[in-house]
TORKOLTOR-865769 format. One line per 8 residues: for each residue z, y, x of N, C-alpha, C. Coordinates in steps of 0.05 Angstrom, whole numbers. Atoms other than C-alpha are relative to their C-alpha. Layout:
// residues N
Z:Y:X:Z:Y:X:Z:Y:X | ...
// end
This chain:
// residues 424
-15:-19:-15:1754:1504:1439:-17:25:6 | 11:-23:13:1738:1576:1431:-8:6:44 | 6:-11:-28:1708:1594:1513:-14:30:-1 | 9:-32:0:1696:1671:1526:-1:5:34 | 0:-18:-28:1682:1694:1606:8:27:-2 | -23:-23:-14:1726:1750:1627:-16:18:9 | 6:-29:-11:1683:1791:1673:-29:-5:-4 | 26:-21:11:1622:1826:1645:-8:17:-9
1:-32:13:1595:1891:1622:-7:2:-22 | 4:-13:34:1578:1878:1547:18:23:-5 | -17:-32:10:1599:1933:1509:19:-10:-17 | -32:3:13:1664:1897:1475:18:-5:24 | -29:-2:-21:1697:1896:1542:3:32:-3 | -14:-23:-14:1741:1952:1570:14:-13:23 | -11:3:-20:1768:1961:1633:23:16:8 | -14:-14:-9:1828:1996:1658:22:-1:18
-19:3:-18:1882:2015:1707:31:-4:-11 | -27:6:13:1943:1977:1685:20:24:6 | -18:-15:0:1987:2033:1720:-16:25:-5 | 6:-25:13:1954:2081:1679:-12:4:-26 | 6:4:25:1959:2062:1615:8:23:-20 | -15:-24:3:1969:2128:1580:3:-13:-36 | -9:1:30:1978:2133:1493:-12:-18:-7 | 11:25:14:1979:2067:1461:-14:18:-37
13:-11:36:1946:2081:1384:-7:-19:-13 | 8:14:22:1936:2052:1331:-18:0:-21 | 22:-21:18:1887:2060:1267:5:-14:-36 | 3:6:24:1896:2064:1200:-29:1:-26 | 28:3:8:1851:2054:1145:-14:25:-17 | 19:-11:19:1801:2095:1104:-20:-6:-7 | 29:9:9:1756:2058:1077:-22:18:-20 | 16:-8:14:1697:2081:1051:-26:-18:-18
17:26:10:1653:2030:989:-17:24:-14 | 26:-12:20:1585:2049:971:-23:-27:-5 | 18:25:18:1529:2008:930:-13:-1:19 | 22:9:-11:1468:1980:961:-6:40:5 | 12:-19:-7:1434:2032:1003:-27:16:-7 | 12:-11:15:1390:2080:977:-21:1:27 | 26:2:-22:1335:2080:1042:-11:-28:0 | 18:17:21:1274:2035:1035:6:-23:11
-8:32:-9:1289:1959:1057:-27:-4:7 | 34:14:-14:1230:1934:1102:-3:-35:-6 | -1:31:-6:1255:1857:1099:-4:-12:-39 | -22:0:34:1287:1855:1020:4:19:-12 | -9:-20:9:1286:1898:973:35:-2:-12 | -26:5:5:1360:1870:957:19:3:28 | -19:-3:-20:1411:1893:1016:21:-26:-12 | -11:19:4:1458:1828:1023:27:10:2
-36:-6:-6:1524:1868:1050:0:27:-35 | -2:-16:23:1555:1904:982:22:23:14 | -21:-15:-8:1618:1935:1021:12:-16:24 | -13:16:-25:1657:1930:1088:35:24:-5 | -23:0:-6:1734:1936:1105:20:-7:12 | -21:12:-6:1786:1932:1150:22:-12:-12 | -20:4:-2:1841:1887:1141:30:11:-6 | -31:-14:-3:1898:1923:1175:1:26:-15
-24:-27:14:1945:1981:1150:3:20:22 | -2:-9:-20:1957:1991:1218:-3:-18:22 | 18:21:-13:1938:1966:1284:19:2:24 | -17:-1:-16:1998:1953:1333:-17:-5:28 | 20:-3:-20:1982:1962:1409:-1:-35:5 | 4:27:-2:1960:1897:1437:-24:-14:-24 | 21:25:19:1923:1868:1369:-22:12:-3 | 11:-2:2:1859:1871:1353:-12:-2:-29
-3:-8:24:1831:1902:1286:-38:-11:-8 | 34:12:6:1758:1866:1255:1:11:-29 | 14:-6:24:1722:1885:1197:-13:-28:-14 | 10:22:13:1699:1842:1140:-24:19:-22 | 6:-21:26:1642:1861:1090:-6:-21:-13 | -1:4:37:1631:1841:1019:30:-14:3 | -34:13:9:1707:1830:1020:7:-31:13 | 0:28:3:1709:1763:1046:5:-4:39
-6:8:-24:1743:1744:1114:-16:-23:22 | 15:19:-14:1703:1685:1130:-19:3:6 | 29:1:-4:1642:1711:1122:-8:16:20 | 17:-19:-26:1603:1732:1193:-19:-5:5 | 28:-1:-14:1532:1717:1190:-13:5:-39 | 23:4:19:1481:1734:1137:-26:-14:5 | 16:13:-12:1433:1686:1144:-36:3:-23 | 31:-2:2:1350:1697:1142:3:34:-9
4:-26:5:1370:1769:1136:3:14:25 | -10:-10:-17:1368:1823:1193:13:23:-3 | -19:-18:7:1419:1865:1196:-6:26:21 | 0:-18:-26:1427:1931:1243:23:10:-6 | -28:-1:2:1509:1943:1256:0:26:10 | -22:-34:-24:1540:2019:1286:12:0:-5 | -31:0:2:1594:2039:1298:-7:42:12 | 3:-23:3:1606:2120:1297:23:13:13
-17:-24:-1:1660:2171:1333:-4:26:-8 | -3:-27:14:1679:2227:1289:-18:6:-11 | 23:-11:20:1610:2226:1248:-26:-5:21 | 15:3:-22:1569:2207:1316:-11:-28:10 | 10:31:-18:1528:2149:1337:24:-8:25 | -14:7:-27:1575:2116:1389:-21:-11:15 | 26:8:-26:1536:2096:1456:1:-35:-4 | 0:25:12:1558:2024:1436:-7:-18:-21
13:11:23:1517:2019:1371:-25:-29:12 | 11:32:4:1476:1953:1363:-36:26:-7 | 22:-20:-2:1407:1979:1382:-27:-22:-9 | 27:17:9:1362:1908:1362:2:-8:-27 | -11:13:30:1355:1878:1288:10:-32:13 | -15:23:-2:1403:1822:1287:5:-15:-20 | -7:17:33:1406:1761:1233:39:3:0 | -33:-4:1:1487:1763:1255:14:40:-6
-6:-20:25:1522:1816:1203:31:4:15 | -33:-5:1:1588:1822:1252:9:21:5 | -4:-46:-12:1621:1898:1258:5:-2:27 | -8:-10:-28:1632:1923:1319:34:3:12 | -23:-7:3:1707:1923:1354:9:24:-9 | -15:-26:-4:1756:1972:1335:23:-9:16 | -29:7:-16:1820:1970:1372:2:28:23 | 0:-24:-19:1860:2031:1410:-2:5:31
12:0:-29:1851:2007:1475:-29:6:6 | 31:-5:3:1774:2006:1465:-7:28:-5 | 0:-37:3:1775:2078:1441:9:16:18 | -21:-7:-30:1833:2106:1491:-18:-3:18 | 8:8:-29:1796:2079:1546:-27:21:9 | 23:-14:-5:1731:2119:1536:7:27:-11 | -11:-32:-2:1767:2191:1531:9:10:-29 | 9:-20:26:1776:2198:1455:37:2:-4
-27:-2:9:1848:2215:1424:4:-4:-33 | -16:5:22:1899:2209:1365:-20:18:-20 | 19:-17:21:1854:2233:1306:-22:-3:-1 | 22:10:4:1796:2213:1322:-8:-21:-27 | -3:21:29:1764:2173:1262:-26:-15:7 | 22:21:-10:1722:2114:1282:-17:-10:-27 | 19:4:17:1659:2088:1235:-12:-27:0 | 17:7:-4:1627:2030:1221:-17:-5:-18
16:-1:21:1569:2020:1179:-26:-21:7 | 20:19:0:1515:1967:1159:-31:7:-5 | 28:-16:18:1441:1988:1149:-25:-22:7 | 19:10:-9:1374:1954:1148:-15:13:20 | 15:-9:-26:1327:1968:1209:-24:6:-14 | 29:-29:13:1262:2013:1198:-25:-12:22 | 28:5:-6:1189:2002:1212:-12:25:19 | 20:-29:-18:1163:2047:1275:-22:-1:-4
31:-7:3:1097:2074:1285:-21:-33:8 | 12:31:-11:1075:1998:1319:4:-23:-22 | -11:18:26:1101:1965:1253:32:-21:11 | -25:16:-11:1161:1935:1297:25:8:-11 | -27:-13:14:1230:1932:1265:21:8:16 | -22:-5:-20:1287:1972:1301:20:3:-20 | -22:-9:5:1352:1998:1290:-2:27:5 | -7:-23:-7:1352:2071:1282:33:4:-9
-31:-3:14:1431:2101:1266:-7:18:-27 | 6:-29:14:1422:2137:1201:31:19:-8 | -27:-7:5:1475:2190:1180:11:-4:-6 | -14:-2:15:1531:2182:1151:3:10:-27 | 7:-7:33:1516:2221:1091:-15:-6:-8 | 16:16:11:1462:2176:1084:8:-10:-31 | -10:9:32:1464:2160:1002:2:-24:5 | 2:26:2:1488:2087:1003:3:-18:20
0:5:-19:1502:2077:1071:24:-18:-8 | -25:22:-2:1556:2012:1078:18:5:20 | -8:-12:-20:1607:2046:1112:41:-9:5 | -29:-5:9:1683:2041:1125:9:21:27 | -16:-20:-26:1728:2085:1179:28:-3:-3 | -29:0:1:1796:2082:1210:7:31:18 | -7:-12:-21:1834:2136:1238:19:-10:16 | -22:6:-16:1868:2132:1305:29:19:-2
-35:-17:-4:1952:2147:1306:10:-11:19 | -17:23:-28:1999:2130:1359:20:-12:-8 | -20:32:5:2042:2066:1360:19:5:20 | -21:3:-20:2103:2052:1401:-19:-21:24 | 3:30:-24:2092:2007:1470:-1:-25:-18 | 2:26:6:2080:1936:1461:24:-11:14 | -9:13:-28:2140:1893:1490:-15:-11:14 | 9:15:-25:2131:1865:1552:20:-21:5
-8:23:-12:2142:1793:1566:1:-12:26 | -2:14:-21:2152:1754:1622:-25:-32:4 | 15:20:-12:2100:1703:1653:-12:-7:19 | 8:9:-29:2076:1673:1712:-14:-28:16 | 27:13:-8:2026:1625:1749:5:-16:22 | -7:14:-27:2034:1570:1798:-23:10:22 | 19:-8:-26:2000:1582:1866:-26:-18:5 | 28:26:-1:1925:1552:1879:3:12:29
6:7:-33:1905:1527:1954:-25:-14:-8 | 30:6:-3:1834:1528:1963:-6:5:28 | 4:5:-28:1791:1533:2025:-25:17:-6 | 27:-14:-1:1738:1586:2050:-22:-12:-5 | 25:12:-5:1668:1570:2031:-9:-29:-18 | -10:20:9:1695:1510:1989:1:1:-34 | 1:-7:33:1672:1511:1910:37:-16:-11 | -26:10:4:1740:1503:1864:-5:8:-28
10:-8:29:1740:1498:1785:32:-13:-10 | -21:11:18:1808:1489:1752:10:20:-15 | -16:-11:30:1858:1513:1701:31:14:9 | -26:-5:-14:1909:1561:1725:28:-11:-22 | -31:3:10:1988:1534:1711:13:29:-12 | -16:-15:-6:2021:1583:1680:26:3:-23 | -23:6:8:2092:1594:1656:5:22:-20 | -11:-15:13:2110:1636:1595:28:2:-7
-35:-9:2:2183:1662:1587:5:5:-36 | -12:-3:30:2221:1672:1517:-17:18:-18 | 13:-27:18:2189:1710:1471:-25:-3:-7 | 26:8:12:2125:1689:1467:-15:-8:-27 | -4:5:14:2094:1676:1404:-38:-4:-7 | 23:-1:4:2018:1656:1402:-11:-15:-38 | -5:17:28:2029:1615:1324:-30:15:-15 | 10:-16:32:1998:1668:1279:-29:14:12
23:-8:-15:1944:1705:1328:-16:-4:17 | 4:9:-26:1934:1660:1383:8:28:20 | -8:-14:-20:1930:1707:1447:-24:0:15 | 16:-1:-18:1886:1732:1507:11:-4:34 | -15:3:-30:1894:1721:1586:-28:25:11 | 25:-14:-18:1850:1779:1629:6:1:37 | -10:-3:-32:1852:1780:1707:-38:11:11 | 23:-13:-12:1804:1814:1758:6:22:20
21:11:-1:1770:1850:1787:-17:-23:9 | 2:23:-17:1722:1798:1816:-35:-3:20 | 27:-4:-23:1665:1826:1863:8:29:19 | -6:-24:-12:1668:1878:1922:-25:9:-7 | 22:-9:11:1608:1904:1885:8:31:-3 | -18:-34:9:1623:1982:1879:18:15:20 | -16:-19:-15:1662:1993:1935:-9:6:24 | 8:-20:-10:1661:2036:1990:4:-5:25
-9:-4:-19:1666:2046:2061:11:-25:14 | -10:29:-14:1678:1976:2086:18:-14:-16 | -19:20:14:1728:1958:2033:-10:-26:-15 | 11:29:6:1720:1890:2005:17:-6:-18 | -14:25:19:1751:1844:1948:14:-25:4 | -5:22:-18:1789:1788:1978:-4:-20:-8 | 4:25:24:1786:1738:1915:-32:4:-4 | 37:-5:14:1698:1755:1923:-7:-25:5
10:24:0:1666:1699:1904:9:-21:-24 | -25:22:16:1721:1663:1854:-13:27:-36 | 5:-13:28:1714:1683:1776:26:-9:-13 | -24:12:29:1761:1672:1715:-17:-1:-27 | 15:1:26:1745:1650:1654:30:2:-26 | -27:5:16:1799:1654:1583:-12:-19:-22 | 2:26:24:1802:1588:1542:18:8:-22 | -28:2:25:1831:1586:1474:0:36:-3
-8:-15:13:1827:1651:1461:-4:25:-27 | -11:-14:30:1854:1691:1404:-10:-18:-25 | -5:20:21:1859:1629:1363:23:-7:-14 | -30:6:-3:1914:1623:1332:18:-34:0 | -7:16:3:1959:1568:1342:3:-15:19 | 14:15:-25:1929:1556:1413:15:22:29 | -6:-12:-21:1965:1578:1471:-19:6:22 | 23:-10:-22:1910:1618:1523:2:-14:19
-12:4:-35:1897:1589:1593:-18:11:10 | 15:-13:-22:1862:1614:1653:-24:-23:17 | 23:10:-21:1799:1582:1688:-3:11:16 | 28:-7:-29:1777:1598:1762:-10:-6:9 | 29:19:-12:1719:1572:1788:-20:18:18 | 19:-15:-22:1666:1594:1846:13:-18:29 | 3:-2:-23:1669:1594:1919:11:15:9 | -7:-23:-6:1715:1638:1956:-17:5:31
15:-11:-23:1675:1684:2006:21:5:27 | -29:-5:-23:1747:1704:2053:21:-18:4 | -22:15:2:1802:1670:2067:20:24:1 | -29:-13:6:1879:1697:2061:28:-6:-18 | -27:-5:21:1941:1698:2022:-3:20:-14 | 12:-29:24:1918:1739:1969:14:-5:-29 | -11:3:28:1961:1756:1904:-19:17:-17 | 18:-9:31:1922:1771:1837:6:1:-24
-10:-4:27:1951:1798:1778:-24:-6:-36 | 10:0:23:1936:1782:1716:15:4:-26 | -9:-14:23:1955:1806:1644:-1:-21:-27 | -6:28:22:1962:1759:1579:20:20:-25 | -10:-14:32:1983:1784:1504:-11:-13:-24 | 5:14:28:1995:1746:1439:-2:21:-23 | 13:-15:23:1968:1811:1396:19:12:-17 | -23:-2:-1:2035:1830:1399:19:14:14
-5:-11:-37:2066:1837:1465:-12:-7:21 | 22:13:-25:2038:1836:1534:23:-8:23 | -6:18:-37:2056:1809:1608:-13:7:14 | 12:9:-27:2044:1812:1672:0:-20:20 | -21:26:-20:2051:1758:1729:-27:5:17 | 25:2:-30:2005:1744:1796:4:-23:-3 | 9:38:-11:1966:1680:1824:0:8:26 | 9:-7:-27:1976:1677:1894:-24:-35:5
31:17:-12:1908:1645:1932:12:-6:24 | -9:7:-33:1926:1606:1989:-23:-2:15 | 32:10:-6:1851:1603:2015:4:-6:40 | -4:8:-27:1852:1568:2083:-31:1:16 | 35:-10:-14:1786:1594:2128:-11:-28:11 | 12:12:-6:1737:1555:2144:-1:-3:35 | -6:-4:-29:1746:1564:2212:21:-13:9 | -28:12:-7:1811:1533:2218:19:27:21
-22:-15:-8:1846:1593:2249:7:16:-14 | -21:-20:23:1898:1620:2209:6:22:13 | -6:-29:-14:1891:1694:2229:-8:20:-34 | 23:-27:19:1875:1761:2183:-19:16:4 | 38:-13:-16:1815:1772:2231:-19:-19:-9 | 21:28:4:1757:1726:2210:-25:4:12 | 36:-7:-12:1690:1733:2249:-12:-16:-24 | 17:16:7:1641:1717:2201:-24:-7:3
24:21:-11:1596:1680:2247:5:-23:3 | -5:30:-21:1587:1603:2268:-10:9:29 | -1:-7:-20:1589:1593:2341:-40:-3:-1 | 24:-9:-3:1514:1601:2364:-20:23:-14 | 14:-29:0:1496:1661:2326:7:16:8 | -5:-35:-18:1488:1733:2352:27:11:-17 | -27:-20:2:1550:1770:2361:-2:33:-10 | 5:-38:11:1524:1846:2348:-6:-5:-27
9:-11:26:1524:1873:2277:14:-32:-10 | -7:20:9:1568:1803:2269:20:23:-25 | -24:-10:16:1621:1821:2201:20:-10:8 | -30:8:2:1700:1817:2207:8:7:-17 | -26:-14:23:1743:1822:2154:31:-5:4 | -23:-10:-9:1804:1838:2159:20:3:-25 | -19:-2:15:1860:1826:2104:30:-8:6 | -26:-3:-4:1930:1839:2107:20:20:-22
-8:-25:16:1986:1875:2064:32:-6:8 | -24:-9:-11:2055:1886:2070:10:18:23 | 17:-26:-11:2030:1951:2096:20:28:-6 | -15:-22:12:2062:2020:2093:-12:16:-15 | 10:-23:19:2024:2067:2041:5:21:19 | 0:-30:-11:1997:2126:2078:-4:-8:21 | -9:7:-42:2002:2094:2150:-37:-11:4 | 24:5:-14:1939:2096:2191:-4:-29:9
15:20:-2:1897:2037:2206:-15:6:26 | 32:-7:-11:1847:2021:2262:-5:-30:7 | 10:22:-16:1809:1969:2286:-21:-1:34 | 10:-4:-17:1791:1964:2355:-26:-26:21 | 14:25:-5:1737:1916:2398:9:6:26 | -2:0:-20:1754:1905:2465:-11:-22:21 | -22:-21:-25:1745:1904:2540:-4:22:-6 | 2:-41:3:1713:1973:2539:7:3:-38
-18:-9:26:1760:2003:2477:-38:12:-10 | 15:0:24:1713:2005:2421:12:11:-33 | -11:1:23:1743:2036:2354:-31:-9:-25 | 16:8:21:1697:2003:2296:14:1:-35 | -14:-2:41:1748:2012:2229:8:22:11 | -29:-8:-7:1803:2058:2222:11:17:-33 | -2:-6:27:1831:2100:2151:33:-4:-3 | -34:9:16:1899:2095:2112:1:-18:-14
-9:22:14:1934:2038:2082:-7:14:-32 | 5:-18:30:1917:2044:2005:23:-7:-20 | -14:2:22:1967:2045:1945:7:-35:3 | -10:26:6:2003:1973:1946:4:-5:22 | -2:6:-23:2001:1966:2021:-16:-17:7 | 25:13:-10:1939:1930:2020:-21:9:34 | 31:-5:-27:1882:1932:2081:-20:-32:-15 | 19:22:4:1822:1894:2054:-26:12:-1
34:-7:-10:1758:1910:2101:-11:-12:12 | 18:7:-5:1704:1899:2128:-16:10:28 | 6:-28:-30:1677:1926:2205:-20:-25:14 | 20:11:-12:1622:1906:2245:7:-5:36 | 2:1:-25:1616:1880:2320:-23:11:14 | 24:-15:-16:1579:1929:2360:-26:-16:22 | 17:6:-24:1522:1917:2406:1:5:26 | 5:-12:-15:1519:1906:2474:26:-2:14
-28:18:-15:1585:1866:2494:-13:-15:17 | 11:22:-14:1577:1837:2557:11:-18:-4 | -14:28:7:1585:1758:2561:26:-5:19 | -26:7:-7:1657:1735:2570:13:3:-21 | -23:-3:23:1720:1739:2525:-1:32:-7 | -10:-26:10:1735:1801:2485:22:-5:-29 | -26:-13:13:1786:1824:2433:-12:6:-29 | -2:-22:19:1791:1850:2362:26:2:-12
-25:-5:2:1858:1885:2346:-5:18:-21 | -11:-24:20:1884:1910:2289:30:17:0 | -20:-1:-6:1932:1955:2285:14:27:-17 | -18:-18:22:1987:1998:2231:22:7:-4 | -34:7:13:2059:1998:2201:-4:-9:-17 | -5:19:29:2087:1953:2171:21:21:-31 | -18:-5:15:2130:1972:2104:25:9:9 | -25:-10:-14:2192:1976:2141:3:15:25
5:-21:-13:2165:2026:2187:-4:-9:35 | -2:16:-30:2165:1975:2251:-46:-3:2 | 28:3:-10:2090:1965:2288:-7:-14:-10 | 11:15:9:2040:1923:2266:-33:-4:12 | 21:10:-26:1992:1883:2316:-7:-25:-9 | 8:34:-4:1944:1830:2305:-20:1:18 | 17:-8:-14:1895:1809:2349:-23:-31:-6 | 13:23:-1:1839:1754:2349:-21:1:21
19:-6:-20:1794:1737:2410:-20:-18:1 | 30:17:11:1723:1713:2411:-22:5:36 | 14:1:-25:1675:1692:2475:-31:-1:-4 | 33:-9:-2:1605:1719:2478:-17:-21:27 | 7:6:-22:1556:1681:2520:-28:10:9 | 13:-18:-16:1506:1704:2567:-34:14:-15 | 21:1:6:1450:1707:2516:8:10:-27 | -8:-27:21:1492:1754:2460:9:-20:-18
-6:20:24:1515:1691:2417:27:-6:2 | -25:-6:-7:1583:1676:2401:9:-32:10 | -10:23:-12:1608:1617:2434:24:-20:-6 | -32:12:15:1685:1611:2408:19:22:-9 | -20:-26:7:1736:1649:2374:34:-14:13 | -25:2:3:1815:1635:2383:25:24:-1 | -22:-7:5:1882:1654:2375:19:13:19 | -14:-3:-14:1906:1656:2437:-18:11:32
13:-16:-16:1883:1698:2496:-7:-7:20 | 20:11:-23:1834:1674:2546:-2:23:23 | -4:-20:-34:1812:1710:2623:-24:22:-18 | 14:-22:17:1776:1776:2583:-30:6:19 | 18:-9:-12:1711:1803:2607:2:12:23 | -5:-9:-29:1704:1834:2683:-1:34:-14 | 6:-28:18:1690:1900:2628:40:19:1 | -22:-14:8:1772:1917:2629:21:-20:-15
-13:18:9:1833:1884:2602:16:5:-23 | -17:-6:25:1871:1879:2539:27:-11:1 | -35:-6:6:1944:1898:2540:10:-7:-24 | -13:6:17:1956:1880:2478:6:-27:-13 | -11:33:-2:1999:1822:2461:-3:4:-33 | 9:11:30:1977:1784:2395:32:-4:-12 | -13:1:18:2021:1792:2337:-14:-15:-27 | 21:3:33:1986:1754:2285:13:-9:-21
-24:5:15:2017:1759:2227:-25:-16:-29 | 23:12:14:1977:1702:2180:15:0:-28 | 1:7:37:1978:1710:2107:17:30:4 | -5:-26:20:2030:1763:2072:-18:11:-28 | 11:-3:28:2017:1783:2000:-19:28:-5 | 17:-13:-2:1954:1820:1989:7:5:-30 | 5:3:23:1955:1844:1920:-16:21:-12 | 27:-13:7:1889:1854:1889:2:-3:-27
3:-8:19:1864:1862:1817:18:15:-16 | -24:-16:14:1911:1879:1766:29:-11:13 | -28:11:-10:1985:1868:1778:18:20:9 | -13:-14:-6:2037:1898:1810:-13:29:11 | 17:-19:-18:1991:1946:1842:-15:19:-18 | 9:-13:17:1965:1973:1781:-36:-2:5 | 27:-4:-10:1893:1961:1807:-19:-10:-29 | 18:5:26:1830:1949:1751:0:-19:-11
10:18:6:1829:1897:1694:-22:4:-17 | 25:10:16:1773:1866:1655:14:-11:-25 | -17:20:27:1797:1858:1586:-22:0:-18 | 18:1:21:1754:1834:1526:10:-10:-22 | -7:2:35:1767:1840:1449:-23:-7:-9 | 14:16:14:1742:1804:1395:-16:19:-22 | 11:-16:32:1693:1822:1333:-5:-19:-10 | 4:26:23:1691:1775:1274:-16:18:-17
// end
């Protein structure tokens, strides 16, 4: 069974904003066959690749287009030979050329998502070419790129054209229930609708993102900690599935889109996360402390959605009113942050309230309350509202609204996936 991990930054992923998928493309061929290379061979004086060539005619959106050289589909490794692979835009080293000598002889992707994604357009004419690696001044063998009008260079090129859309199918994912803090490794369920057709190309599954690594200003990831992996894919014959495995860092009701395409047509569907806190209080406030450590500079996070787009946010600490968050709901009606407990709460009960519009334009109050004791540590959290500090009192009656559909990565929300294509 063919195993590939989903999120990482080699250079055959791409990433992008599903609701901003602009011109699908396609690429047709032009090949280009030349003899053994006329520059000096450090390893052999016999070059082992004679010619390379795509396949396709054309490259519908969704599939993925590989190169073969000396004519021959099966063949992807030259063996006791080192090879050095590029790949070229419009006559140009691409930033994704193969920069070590490698005994594996496989081309580099093409495919129009891969291109599209990194700014280039319809016309563009992609390159790839085989060469031996060269002796520097240290006698070490690299990979330089040589030109293209190199005499003898092993070369082929497609240009990109544009394609129609891919249909879009229908599919979808049973719900996982895991637990904060709580490792979890299984195989997501999921349900494909009519149309599907993995026989001839197999297929891919992508979902993500899956770290609050990159973001800003208190925002956070709610699925941080959990991964995906895609089995089975683009085999043909083998219907894709989904692995997630890790540790989730938050708890919540969190939905997570993910994307799936038999090289053909694509899909969308969500996994909702039932993650139940370690804490045992089902709120969308979480202190994340245990009771006996210090309360200042403690983290809360804070997830919730079914939110209004555009509608102010705050988070407050109370008795003496404290604002520590505050900002606008973002695109999907998400809230998923992150805010600190100030220093310098006296000991007794206090407060943290959140507070917005909901979607349907009505208030939106939660609150969770937590007891400091006399030596700055936190003592207890709950749900339900205790005698507050001698500091002032909190008016505000708890609305806690636990769970509601957060939806993070890709999905309805259009937010970032992690997709990765193949090279044979």
């Amino acid at each position: 069974m063919n195993i590939r991990p989903l999120d990482r930054t080699a250079n055959r992923w791409m990433s992008r904003r599903a609701s901003a998928v602009a011109l699908a493309a396609a690429v047709v061929i032009a090949p280009v066959f030349a003899a053994a290379p006329a520059f000096a061979a450090v390893v052999d004086p016999v070059f082992p690749i004679t010619s390379v060539t795509f396949p396709d005619t054309e490259l519908v959106y969704g599939e993925d287009s590989q190169s073969y050289f000396n004519g021959d589909p099966a063949l992807k490794q030259v063996d006791d030979y080192q090879i050095c692979t590029f790949d070229y835009i419009n006559g140009e080293p691409h930033k994704f050329n193969q920069t070590q000598p490698s005994y594996s002889a496989v081309a580099p992707l093409q495919n129009w998502g891969f291109l599209n994604s990194n700014g280039y357009a319809v016309g563009d004419v992609y390159t790839v070419a085989y060469a031996e690696p060269v002796e520097n001044e240290t006698g070490d063998l690299v990979c330089v790129a040589p030109a293209l009008s190199t005499p003898g260079l092993v070369q082929a090129s497609l240009t990109l054209v544009p394609t129609p859309a891919a249909p879009e199918l229908p599919a979808s994912a049973a719900p996982i229930t895991v637990k904060q803090g709580v490792a979890v490794d299984q195989i997501v369920a999921i349900t494909f609708g009519a149309g599907w057709d993995f026989s001839a190309k197999g297929g891919w599954i992508a979902a993500g993102p899956q770290s609050s690594a990159g973001l800003e200003n208190g925002e956070i990831y709610p699925l941080d900690g959990l991964q995906y992996e895609s089995i089975g894919e683009n085999t043909p014959g083998v219907t894709p599935t989904l692995r997630v495995y890790g540790t989730p860092k938050y708890s919540g009701v969190v939905e997570s889109g993910f994307q799936v395409g038999d090289n053909t047509s694509v899909g969308f569907g969500s996994i909702v996360f039932n993650i139940a806190p370690a804490s045992g209080i089902n709120s969308p406030i979480q202190i994340q402390a245990a009771a006996g450590q210090p309360v200042a500079g403690a983290k809360v996070t804070i997830i919730v959605a079914g939110l209004k787009e555009g509608a102010a946010w705050d988070v407050t600490v109370r008795s003496t009113p404290i604002i520590v968050g505050s900002g606008t709901i973002a695109f999907g009606g998400q809230l998923a942050q992150q805010v600190t407990i100030p220093a310098g709460l006296a000991a007794g009960s206090h407060s943290i309230t959140v507070t917005s519009t909901r979607a349907d334009g009505t208030p939106f109050t939660s609150v969770l309350y937590f007891t400091v004791s006399a030596t700055g540590t936190l003592l207890s959290v709950s749900a339900t509202a205790p005698q507050l500090a001698a500091t002032g009192t909190d008016l505000m009656v708890p609305s806690l609204i636990a769970g509601g559909l957060l939806v993070a990565g890709l999905g309805l929300a259009g937010v970032s996936v992690y997709r990765r294509r193949n090279s044979n």
